[in-house]
C-alpha angles and dihedrals in degrees: 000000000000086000093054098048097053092042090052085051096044087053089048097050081045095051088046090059100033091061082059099046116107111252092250082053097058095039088056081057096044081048082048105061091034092070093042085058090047093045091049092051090050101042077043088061092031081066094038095059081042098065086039097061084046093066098044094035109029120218125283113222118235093266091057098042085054092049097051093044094042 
């Protein structure tokens, strides 16, 4: 509940600023949160092969990982 209600309070403090904001501001935001979008549905896919490459190839223990690389 705590959670909620700061979070309700962060997005109106947000929105405040945001209506006096300059419009190239807010589309640099707008830029902004469209490459944070981009970067999570990469790094999203990026775990997802990863998992992927678990199940055909196994995992390697540290040992082993230090013996292939040295």
């Amino acid at each position: 509940m705590e959670t909620i209600t700061k979070r309700q309070a962060l997005i109106k403090a947000i929105n405040e600023q945001l209506d006096l904001a300059y419009d190239d501001t807010l589309q640099e935001i707008l830029s902004l949160l469209k490459i944070r979008k981009q970067e999570d549905d990469s790094d999203e896919i990026d775990f997802e092969e990863g998992l992927k490459d678990i199940a055909v190839n196994g995992t390697l223990t540290w040992s082993e990982h230090q013996q292939k690389i040295g």
